[in-house]
C-alpha positions as CSV (number, residue, x, y, z in Angstrom):
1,X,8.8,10.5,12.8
2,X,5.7,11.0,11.3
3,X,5.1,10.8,7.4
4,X,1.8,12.1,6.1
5,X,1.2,10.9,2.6
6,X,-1.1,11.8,-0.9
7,X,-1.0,8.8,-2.9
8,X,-2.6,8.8,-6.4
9,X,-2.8,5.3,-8.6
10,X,-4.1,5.7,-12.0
11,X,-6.6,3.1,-13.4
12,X,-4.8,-0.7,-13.8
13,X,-2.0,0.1,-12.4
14,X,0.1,-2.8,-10.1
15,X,1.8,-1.5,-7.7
16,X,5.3,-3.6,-6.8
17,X,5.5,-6.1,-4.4
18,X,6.6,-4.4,-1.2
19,X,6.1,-4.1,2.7
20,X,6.0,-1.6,5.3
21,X,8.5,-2.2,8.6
22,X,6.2,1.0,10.7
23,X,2.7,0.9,11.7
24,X,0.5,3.1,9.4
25,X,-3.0,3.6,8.8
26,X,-5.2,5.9,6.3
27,X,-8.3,6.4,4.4
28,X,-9.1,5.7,0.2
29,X,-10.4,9.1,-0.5
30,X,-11.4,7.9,-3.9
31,X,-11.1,4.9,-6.5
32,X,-11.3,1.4,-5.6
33,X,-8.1,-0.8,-4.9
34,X,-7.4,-4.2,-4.0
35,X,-4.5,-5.4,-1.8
36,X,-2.6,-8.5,-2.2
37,X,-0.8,-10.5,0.4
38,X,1.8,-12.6,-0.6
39,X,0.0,-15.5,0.6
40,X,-3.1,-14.9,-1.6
41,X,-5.0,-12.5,1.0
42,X,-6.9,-10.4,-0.5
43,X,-8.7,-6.5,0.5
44,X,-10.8,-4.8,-1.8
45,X,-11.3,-1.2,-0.6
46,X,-13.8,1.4,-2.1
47,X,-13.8,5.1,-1.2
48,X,-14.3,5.9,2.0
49,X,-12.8,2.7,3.4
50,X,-10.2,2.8,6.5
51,X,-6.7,1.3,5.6
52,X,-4.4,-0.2,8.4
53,X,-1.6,-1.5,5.9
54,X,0.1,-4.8,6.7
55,X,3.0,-4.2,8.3
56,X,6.3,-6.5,7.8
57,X,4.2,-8.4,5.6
58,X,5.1,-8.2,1.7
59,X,1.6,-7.0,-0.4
60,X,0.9,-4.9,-3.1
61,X,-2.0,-3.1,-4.8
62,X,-3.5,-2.8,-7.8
63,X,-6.2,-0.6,-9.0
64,X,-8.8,-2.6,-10.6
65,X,-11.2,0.2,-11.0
66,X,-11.8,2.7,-13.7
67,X,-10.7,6.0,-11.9
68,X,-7.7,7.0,-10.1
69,X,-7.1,5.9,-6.5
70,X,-6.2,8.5,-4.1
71,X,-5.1,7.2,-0.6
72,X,-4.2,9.4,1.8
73,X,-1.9,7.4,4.5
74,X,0.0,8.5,7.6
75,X,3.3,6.5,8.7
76,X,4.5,6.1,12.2
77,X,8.2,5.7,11.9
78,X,12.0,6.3,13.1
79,X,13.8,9.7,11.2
80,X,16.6,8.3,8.5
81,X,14.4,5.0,7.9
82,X,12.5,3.6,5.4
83,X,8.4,3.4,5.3
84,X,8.5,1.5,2.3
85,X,11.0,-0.9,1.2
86,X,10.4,-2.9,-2.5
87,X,10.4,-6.6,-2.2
88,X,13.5,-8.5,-4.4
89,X,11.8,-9.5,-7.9
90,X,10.5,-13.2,-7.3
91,X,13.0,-15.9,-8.2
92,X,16.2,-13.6,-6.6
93,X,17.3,-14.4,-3.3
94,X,16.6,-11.7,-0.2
């Protein structure tokens, strides 16, 4: 199944820990954003820049820029599950 996706992150916001288990891939239309691995890796993307989203790898983002960051992102999974699924709060077990 194929999920097509308009994503708009206002100025400072953090985004949740989090991973993807399909393989996706889009564009950052406008704004900036950095991306997080949980091992420290880190992305800064600018408009116009690809985006090929770690998958099975928790990450977040944050937008560390001054406008909003619009991403628009296209999912490659299976019908009835998840694209996105939120990473327990650190200190919980999985």
């Amino acid at each position: 199944e194929i999920t097509v996706l308009h994503i708009t992150i206002p100025p400072g916001l953090k985004l949740p820990m989090h991973h993807h288990p399909v393989i996706n891939a889009g564009m950052l239309i406008r704004g900036q954003l950095l991306v997080i691995g949980e091992g420290g890796a880190r992305l800064q993307l600018k408009a116009g820049d690809g985006i090929i989203e770690m998958v099975d790898q928790p990450h977040y983002g944050t937008n560390n820029g001054t406008e909003p960051a619009e991403i628009a992102m296209v999912y490659a999974g299976t019908m009835g599950k998840p694209i996105t699924v939120l990473e327990p709060a650190a200190g919980k077990a999985r």
